[in-house]
C-alpha positions, 0 to 999 in steps of 0.5 A, spaced: 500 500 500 502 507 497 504 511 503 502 518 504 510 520 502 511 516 495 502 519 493 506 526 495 512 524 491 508 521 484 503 528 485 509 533 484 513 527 479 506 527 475 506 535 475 513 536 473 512 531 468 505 535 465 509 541 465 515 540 461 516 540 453 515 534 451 518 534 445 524 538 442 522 543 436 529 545 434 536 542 436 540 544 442 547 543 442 547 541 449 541 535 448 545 532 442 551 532 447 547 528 452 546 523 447 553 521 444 552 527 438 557 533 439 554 537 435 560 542 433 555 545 427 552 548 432 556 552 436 562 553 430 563 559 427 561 562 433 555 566 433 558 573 434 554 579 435 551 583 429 556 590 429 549 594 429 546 590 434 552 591 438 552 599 437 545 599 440 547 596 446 554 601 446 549 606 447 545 604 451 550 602 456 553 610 456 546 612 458 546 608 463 552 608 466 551 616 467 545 615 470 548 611 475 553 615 476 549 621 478 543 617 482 546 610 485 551 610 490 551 602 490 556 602 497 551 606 500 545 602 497 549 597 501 550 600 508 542 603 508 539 598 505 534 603 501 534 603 495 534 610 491 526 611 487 530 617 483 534 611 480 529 607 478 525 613 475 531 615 471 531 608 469 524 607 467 526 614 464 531 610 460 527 605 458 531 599 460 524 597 464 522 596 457 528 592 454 525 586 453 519 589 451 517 590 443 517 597 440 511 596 438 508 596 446 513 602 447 519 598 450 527 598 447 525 590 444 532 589 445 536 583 442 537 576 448 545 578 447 544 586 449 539 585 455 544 580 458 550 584 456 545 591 459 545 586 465 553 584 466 554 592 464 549 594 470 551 587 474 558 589 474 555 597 478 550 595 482 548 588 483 541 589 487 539 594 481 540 588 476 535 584 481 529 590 480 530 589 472 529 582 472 525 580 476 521 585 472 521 582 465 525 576 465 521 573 470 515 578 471 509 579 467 512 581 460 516 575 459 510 570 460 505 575 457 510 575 450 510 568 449 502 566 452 498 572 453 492 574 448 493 581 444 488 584 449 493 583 455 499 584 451 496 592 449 493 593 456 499 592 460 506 592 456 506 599 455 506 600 462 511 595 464 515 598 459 514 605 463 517 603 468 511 600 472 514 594 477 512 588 476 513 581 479 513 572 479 509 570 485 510 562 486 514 560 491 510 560 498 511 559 505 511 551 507 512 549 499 520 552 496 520 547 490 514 544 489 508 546 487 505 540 487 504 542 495 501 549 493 496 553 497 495 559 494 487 558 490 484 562 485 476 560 486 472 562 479 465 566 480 459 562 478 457 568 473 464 565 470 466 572 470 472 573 476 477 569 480 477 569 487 485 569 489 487 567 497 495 564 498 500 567 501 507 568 497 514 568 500 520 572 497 516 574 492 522 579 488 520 586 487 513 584 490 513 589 495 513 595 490 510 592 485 504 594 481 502 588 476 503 581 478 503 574 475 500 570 480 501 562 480 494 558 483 490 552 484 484 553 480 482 544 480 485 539 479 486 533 474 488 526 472 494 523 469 493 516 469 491 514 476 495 521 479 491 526 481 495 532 480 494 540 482 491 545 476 496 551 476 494 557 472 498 564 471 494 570 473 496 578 473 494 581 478 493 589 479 497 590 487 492 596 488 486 591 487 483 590 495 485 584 499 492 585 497 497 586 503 505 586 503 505 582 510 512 583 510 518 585 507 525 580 507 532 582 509 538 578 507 544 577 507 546 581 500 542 584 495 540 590 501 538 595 495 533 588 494 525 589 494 522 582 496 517 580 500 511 576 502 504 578 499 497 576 502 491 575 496 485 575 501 479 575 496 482 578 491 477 579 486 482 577 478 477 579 473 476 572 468 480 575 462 487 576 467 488 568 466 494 567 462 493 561 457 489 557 458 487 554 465 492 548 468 498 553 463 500 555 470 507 551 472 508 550 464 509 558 463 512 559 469 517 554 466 518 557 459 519 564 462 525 561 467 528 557 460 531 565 458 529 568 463 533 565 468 540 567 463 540 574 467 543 570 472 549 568 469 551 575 465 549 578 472 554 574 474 559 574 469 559 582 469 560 583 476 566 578 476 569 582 471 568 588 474 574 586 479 579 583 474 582 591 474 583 591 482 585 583 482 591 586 476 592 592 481 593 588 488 598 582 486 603 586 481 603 591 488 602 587 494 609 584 495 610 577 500 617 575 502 621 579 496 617 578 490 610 580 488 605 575 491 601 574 483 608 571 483 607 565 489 604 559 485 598 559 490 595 565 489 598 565 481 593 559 481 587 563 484 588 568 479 588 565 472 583 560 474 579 566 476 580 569 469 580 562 466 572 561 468 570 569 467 573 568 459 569 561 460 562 564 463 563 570 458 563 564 451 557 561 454 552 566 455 553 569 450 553 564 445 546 562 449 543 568 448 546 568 440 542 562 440 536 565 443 536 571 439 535 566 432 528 564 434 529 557 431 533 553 437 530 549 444 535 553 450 532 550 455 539 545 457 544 551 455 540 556 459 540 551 465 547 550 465 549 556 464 546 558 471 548 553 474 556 553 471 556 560 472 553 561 479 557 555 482 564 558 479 562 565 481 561 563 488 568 559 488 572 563 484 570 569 489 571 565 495 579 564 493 579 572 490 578 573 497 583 569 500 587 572 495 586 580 498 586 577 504 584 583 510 582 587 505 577 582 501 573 581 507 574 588 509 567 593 506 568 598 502 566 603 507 571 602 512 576 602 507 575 608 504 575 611 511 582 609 512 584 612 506 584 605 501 581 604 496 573 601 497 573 594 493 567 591 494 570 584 494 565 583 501 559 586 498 560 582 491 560 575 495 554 577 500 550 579 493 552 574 489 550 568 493 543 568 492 545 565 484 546 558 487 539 559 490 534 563 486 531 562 479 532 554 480 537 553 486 543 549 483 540 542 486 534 544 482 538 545 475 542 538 477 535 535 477 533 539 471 538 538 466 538 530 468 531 527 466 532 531 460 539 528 459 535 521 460 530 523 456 531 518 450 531 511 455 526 514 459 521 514 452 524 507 451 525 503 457 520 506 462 513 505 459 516 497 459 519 497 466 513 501 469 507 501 465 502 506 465 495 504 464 492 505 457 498 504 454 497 503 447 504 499 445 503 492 448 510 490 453 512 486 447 512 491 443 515 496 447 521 491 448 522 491 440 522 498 439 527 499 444 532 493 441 531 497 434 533 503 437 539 501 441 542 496 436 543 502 431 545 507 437 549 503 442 555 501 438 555 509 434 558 510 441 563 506 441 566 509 434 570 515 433 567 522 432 567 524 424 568 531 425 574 535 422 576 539 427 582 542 423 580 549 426 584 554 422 585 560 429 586 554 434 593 550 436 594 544 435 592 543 444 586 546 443 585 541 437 585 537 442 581 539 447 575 539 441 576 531 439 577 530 447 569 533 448 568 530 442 569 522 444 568 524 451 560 525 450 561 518 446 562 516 453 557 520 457 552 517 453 554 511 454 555 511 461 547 514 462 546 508 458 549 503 462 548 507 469 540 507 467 540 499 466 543 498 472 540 503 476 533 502 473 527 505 477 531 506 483 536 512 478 531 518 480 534 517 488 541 516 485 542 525 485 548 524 486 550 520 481 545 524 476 549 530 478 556 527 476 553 526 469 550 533 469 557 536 471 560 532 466 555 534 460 556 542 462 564 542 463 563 540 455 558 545 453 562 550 456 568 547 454 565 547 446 563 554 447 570 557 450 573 553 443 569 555 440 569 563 442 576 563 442 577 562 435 573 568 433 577 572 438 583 570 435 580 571 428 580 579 429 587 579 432 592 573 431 598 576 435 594 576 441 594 569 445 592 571 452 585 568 449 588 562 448 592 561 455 585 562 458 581 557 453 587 552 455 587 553 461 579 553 463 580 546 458 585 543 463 581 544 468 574 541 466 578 536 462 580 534 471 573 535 473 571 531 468 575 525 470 573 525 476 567 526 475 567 519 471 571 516 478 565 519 482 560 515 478 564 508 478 566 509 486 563 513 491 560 512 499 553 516 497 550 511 501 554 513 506 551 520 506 544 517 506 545 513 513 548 519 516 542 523 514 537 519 517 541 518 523 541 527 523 533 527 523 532 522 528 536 526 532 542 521 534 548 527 534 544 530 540 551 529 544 555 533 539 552 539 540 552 538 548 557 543 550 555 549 546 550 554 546 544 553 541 538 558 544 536 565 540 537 571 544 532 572 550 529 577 545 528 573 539 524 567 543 517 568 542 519 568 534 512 564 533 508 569 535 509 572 528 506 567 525 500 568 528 498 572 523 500 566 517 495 562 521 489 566 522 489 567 514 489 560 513 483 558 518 479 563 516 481 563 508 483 555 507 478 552 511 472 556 508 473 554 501 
C-alpha cells in the first residue's frame, strides 16, 4: 500500500512531468551532447554579435552608466539598505524597464545578447539594481505575457511595464520552496464565470513589495494523469492596488540590501476572468518557459560583476609584495588568479553564445540556459571565495571602512554577500542538477520506462515496447563506441586546443554511454541516485562550456592573431574541466553516497544530540517568542483555507 510520502512524491513527479516540453522543436547543442552527438555545427563559427546590434547596446550602456553615476551610490545602497526611487525613475526614464519589451508596446525590444550584456554592464555597478530589472521582465509579467498572453493583455499592460511600472513572479510560498505540487495559494472562479477569487500567501516574492502588476501562480482544480491526481496551476496578473492585497512583510538578507522582496497576502482578491494567462492548468508550464531565458540574467549578472574586479585583482598582486617578490608571483595565489580569469573568459563564451542562440528564434535553450546558471553561479561563488583569500584583510574588509582609512573601497565583501543568492534563486543549483538530468535521460526514459513501469492505457503492448527499444539501441549503442567524424582542423586554434575539441568530442561518446549503462543498472531506483545524476550533469556542462570557450576563442583570435592571452585562458579553463571531468567519471564508478544517506537519517532522528552538548544553541532572550509572528500566517489560513 502507497504511503502518504511516495502519493506526495508521484503528485509533484506527475506535475513536473505535465509541465515540461515534451518534445524538442529545434536542436540544442547541449541535448545532442547528452546523447553521444557533439554537435560542433552548432556552436562553430561562433555566433558573434551583429556590429549594429552591438552599437545599440554601446549606447545604451553610456546612458546608463551616467545615470548611475549621478543617482546610485551602490556602497551606500549597501550600508542603508534603501534603495534610491530617483534611480529607478531615471531608469524607467531610460527605458531599460522596457528592454525586453517590443517597440511596438513602447519598450527598447532589445536583442537576448544586449539585455544580458545591459545586465553584466549594470551587474558589474550595482548588483541589487540588476535584481529590480529582472525580476521585472525576465521573470515578471512581460516575459510570460510575450510568449502566452492574448493581444488584449499584451496592449493593456506592456506599455506600462515598459514605463517603468514594477512588476513581479509570485510562486514560491511559505511551507512549499520547490514544489508546487504542495501549493496553497487558490484562485476560486465566480459562478457568473466572470472573476477569480485569489487567497495564498507568497514568500520572497522579488520586487513584490513595490510592485504594481503581478503574475500570480494558483490552484484553480485539479486533474488526472493516469491514476495521479495532480494540482491545476494557472498564471494570473494581478493589479497590487486591487483590495485584499497586503505586503505582510518585507525580507532582509544577507546581500542584495538595495533588494525589494517580500511576502504578499491575496485575501479575496477579486482577478477579473480575462487576467488568466493561457489557458487554465498553463500555470507551472509558463512559469517554466519564462525561467528557460529568463533565468540567463543570472549568469551575465554574474559574469559582469566578476569582471568588474579583474582591474583591482591586476592592481593588488603586481603591488602587494610577500617575502621579496610580488605575491601574483607565489604559485598559490598565481593559481587563484588565472583560474579566476580562466572561468570569467569561460562564463563570458557561454552566455553569450546562449543568448546568440536565443536571439535566432529557431533553437530549444532550455539545457544551455540551465547550465549556464548553474556553471556560472557555482564558479562565481568559488572563484570569489579564493579572490578573497587572495586580498586577504582587505577582501573581507567593506568598502566603507576602507575608504575611511584612506584605501581604496573594493567591494570584494559586498560582491560575495550579493552574489550568493545565484546558487539559490531562479532554480537553486540542486534544482538545475535535477533539471538538466531527466532531460539528459530523456531518450531511455521514452524507451525503457513505459516497459519497466507501465502506465495504464498504454497503447504499445510490453512486447512491443521491448522491440522498439532493441531497434533503437542496436543502431545507437555501438555509434558510441566509434570515433567522432568531425574535422576539427580549426584554422585560429593550436594544435592543444585541437585537442581539447576531439577530447569533448569522444568524451560525450562516453557520457552517453555511461547514462546508458548507469540507467540499466540503476533502473527505477536512478531518480534517488542525485548524486550520481549530478556527476553526469557536471560532466555534460564542463563540455558545453568547454565547446563554447573553443569555440569563442577562435573568433577572438580571428580579429587579432598576435594576441594569445585568449588562448592561455581557453587552455587553461580546458585543463581544468578536462580534471573535473575525470573525476567526475571516478565519482560515478566509486563513491560512499550511501554513506551520506545513513548519516542523514541518523541527523533527523536526532542521534548527534551529544555533539552539540557543550555549546550554546538558544536565540537571544529577545528573539524567543519568534512564533508569535506567525500568528498572523495562521489566522489567514483558518479563516481563508478552511472556508473554501
Amino acid at each position: 500500500m502507497a504511503t502518504k510520502q511516495d502519493v506526495e512524491k508521484d503528485k509533484a513527479m506527475a506535475l513536473a512531468e505535465d509541465a515540461r516540453e515534451a518534445e524538442w522543436k529545434f536542436p540544442s547543442f547541449t541535448a545532442e551532447m547528452f546523447r553521444g552527438n557533439f554537435r560542433w555545427d552548432l556552436v562553430h563559427p561562433y555566433p558573434a554579435q551583429d556590429p549594429e546590434d552591438k552599437k545599440i547596446g554601446d549606447e545604451l550602456m553610456e546612458k546608463t552608466r551616467q545615470v548611475m553615476e549621478q543617482y546610485l551610490d551602490p556602497i551606500e545602497v549597501d550600508r542603508t539598505g534603501e534603495y534610491p526611487k530617483e534611480a529607478l525613475e531615471k531608469f524607467a526614464e531610460l527605458g531599460l524597464f522596457g528592454m525586453k519589451i517590443a517597440k511596438e508596446y513602447g519598450g527598447l525590444g532589445l536583442s537576448v545578447t544586449n539585455y544580458a550584456r545591459m545586465l553584466g554592464f549594470v551587474g558589474s555597478y550595482c548588483q541589487s539594481t540588476v535584481t529590480w530589472l529582472s525580476a521585472h521582465q525576465s521573470i515578471g509579467v512581460p516575459q510570460p505575457l510575450k510568449e502566452f498572453g492574448s493581444d488584449a493583455q499584451k496592449k493593456k499592460y506592456l506599455p506600462r511595464l515598459a514605463k517603468g511600472e514594477v512588476s513581479a513572479f509570485a510562486l514560491t510560498e511559505p511551507d512549499v520552496g520547490s514544489d508546487p505540487a504542495r501549493m496553497k495559494t487558490m484562485a476560486t472562479v465566480s459562478a457568473d464565470g466572470s472573476f477569480y477569487l485569489l487567497n495564498g500567501d507568497k514568500l520572497w516574492t522579488t520586487n513584490g513589495p513595490d510592485a504594481k502588476i503581478i503574475v500570480v501562480m494558483a490552484k484553480t482544480g485539479s486533474k488526472k494523469i493516469g491514476d495521479v491526481e495532480i494540482p491545476e496551476i494557472s498564471a494570473f496578473i494581478v493589479e497590487t492596488d486591487s483590495p485584499g492585497v497586503e505586503v505582510v512583510t518585507r525580507c532582509k538578507f544577507m546581500g542584495l540590501k538595495g533588494l525589494s522582496n517580500g511576502w504578499l497576502r491575496f485575501n479575496n482578491v477579486k482577478v477579473p476572468t480575462e487576467n488568466l494567462i493561457g489557458k487554465p492548468g498553463m500555470g507551472l508550464k509558463i512559469a517554466l518557459s519564462t525561467l528557460n531565458v529568463g533565468r540567463l540574467g543570472v549568469p551575465a549578472a554574474g559574469a559582469g560583476g566578476c569582471k568588474s574586479i579583474i582591474p583591482d585583482m591586476e592592481r593588488w598582486v603586481r603591488e602587494r609584495v610577500q617575502w621579496g617578490r610580488a605575491i601574483g608571483q607565489h604559485q598559490a595565489i598565481s593559481k587563484k588568479i588565472s583560474n579566476f580569469a580562466a572561468d570569467t573568459f569561460a562564463m563570458q563564451a557561454m552566455v553569450y553564445l546562449t543568448c546568440s542562440i536565443a536571439d535566432r528564434k529557431n533553437a530549444d535553450i532550455r539545457l544551455e540556459a540551465a547550465a549556464a546558471k548553474y556553471f556560472c553561479t557555482e564558479r562565481v561563488w568559488s572563484n570569489l571565495d579564493e579572490l578573497l583569500q587572495t586580498f586577504g584583510g582587505r577582501g573581507y574588509e567593506t568598502a566603507t571602512s576602507l575608504y575611511d582609512r584612506g584605501e581604496k573601497p573594493i567591494w570584494v565583501e559586498r560582491i560575495m554577500r550579493d552574489m550568493r543568492i545565484g546558487r539559490i534563486f531562479e532554480g537553486s543549483s540542486e534544482i538545475m542538477h535535477l533539471i538538466m538530468a531527466r532531460e539528459a535521460m530523456d531518450t531511455h526514459f521514452k524507451l525503457i520506462m513505459p516497459i519497466m513501469m507501465p502506465k495504464k492505457g498504454q497503447k504499445e503492448s510490453r512486447m512491443q515496447l521491448i522491440m522498439k527499444a532493441m531497434k533503437f539501441y542496436a543502431g545507437w549503442y555501438p555509434k558510441t563506441w566509434m570515433p567522432p567524424s568531425i574535422d576539427f582542423n580549426v584554422k585560429h586554434l593550436n594544435a592543444q586546443n585541437r585537442d581539447h575539441l576531439r577530447n569533448a568530442a569522444k568524451t560525450c561518446k562516453k557520457l552517453a554511454r555511461a547514462l546508458f549503462h548507469t540507467m540499466g543498472k540503476w533502473q527505477a531506483k536512478l531518480e534517488f541516485e542525485q548524486l550520481l545524476l549530478g556527476n553526469f550533469v557536471d560532466i555534460g556542462t564542463d563540455l558545453f562550456v568547454m565547446a563554447a570557450t573553443l569555440a569563442y576563442t577562435e573568433n577572438v583570435l580571428s580579429k587579432n592573431p598576435n594576441d594569445q592571452t585568449a588562448q592561455e585562458l581557453c587552455d587553461l579553463f580546458c585543463k581544468n574541466a578536462r580534471v573535473r571531468i575525470a573525476a567526475n567519471f571516478r565519482a560515478v564508478k566509486s563513491n560512499h553516497n550511501h554513506v551520506y544517506k545513513k548519516i542523514a537519517k541518523d541527523i533527523m532522528e536526532g542521534k548527534y544530540s551529544w555533539l552539540v552538548s557543550d555549546v550554546y544553541t538558544e536565540l537571544p532572550p529577545k528573539y524567543r517568542d519568534y512564533e508569535k509572528n506567525l500568528d498572523r500566517a495562521q489566522a489567514f489560513e483558518d479563516k481563508s483555507y478552511s472556508s473554501r
